[in-house]
C-alpha positions as CSV (number, residue, x, y, z in Angstrom):
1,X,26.6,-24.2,-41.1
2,X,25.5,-25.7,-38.0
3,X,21.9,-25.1,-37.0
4,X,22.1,-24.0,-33.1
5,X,18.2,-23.7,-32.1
6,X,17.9,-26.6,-30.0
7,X,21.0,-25.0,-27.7
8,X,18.1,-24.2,-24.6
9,X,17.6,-27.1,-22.7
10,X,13.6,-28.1,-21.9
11,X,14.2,-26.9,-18.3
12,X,15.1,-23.3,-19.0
13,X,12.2,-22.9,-21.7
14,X,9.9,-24.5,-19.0
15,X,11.1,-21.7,-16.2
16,X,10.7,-19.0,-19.3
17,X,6.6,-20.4,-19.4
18,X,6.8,-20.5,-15.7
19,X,7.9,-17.0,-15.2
20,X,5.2,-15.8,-17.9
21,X,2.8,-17.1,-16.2
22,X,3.3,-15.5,-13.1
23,X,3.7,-12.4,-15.0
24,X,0.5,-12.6,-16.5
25,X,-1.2,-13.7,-13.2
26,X,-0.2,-10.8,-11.4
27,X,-1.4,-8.4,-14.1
28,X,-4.6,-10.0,-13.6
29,X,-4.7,-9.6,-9.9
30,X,-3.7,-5.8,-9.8
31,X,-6.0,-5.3,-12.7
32,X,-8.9,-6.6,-10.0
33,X,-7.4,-5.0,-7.6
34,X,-7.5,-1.3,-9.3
35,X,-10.6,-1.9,-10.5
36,X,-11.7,-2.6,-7.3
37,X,-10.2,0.4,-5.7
38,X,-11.8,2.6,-9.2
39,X,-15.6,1.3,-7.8
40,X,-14.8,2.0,-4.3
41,X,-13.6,5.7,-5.0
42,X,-15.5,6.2,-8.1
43,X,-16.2,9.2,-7.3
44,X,-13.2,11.1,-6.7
45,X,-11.8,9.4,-9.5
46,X,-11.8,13.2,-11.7
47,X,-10.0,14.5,-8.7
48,X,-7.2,11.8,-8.2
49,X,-6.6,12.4,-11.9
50,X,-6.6,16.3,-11.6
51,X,-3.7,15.5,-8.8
52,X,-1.8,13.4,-10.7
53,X,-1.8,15.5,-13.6
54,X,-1.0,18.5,-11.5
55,X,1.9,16.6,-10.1
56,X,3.1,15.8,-13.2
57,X,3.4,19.3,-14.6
58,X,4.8,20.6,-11.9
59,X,7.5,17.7,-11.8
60,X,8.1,19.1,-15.4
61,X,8.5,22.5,-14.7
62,X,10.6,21.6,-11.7
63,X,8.7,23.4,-9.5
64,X,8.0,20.3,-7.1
């Protein structure tokens, strides 16, 4: 039997790493980004979350 794990050339696995990385950078920036946004509205945090979860029932029981 053949072994077949050298079949993806160095560019493709290169564009994989590339991609991830990006990936991983943007987390990072809309991580900051949320946080930021949680400090700036820290206190109506509790409400925003009351919406969302009012939202989200109602979404549920099709009443939206």
């Amino acid at each position: 039997m053949m072994d077949s794990r050298a079949d993806i050339e160095v560019e493709t696995l290169l564009r994989i790493a590339l991609v991830l990385v990006i990936v991983v950078l943007v987390l990072e920036l809309l991580s900051m980004l949320i946080s930021g946004l949680a400090t700036l509205l820290g206190f109506l945090q509790p409400v925003i979350l009351l919406a969302v979860a009012v939202l989200i029932v109602l979404w549920l029981v099709d009443r939206l």
